[in-house]
Structure formats: structure tokens, C-alpha cells
C-alpha positions in Angstrom: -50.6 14.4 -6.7 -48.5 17.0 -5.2 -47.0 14.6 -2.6 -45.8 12.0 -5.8 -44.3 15.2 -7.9 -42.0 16.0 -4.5 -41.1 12.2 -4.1 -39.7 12.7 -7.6 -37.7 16.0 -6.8 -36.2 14.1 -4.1 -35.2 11.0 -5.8 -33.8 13.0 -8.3 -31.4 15.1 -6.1 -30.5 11.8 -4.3 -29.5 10.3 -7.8 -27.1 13.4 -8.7 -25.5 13.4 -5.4 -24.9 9.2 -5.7 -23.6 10.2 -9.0 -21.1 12.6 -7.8 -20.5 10.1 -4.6 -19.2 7.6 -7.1 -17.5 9.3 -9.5 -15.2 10.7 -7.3 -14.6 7.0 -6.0 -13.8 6.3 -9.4 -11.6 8.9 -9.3 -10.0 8.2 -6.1 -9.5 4.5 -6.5 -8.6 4.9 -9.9 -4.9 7.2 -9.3 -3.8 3.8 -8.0 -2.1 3.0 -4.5 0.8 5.9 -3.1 1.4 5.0 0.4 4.8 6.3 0.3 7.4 7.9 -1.4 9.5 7.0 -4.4 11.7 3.9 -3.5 15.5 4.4 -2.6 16.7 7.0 -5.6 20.2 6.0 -4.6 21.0 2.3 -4.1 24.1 1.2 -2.8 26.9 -0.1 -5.4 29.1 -3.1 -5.0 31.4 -1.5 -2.1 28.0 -0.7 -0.3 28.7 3.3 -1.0 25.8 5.2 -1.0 26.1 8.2 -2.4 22.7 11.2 -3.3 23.5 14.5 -5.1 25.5 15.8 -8.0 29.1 15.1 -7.5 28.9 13.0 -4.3 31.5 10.4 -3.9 32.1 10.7 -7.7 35.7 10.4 -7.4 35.3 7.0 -5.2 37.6 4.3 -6.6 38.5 1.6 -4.3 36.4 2.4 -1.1 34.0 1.0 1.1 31.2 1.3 3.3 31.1 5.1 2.3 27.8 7.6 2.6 28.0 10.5 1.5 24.6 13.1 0.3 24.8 16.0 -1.2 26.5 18.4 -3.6 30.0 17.5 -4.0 30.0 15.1 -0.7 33.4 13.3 0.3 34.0 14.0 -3.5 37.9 14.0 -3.5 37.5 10.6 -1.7 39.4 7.9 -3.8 40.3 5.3 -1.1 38.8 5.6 2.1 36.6 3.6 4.1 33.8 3.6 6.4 33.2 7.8 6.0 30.0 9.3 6.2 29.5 13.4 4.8 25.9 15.0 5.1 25.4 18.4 3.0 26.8 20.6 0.4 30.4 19.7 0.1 30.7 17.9 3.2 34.0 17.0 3.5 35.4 18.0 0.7 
């Protein structure tokens, strides 16, 4: 009798921990898939300027091919082509 009462115990620990194991599957599979960051935040617009940060190329009429990130980068810039400014008021 003794040896069928500790069978018991035993099952029954194996059955909480199984219960745990798959709840936090469930958990796990369920958050969905992140294998990476958020896509681009800051696509590029017609005149393939690419711009990231208050202020940043916001003055940009006419211009091409322009990249500029950051607070106030290349933010006088009207006109010009082919610049590239990195940082707070990069080429301002």
C-alpha cells in the first residue's frame, strides 16, 4: 500500500510541473513573433530624403538624395543635394 500512495505523490508533482511547463509555452508562443525591431520609422519621401528627429531636414524644398538624423539636422537646407548630417544640429 505504501509503495501505490508514493506513486501518487509523484504523479501528482509531475502533473503540476507539466502544468507550469505548458502554461508558460502558452505564454511564450502566445506574445506573437519579435525577431526584430520596429520597421524603418523614417521612410524615404519622393526626393529619396531620409530624414529621423524633430526638425531634421524640415526646411527641405527641392532637394535630393538628402540624409539627415537628428535634432534639427541639415535643417536650413532648402535646395541641396546629395548631403548627409548625423547628430544634434548637424550642419545646421
Amino acid at each position: 500500500m505504501a509503495r501505490s500512495e508514493r506513486a501518487r505523490r509523484e504523479t501528482g508533482k509531475l502533473s503540476k510541473s507539466g502544468t507550469l511547463g505548458i502554461v508558460g509555452l502558452v505564454l511564450l508562443l502566445g506574445s506573437g513573433l519579435v525577431w526584430a525591431g520596429p520597421p524603418n520609422p523614417t521612410p524615404s519621401d519622393g526626393g529619396n530624403n531620409t530624414a529621423g528627429g524633430s526638425g531634421a531636414l524640415s526646411s527641405n524644398d527641392t532637394g535630393f538624395d538628402n540624409t539627415g538624423f537628428g535634432y534639427n539636422a541639415l535643417f536650413p537646407l532648402t535646395s541641396g543635394t546629395s548631403n548627409t548630417a548625423l547628430g544634434a544640429s548637424a550642419l545646421f
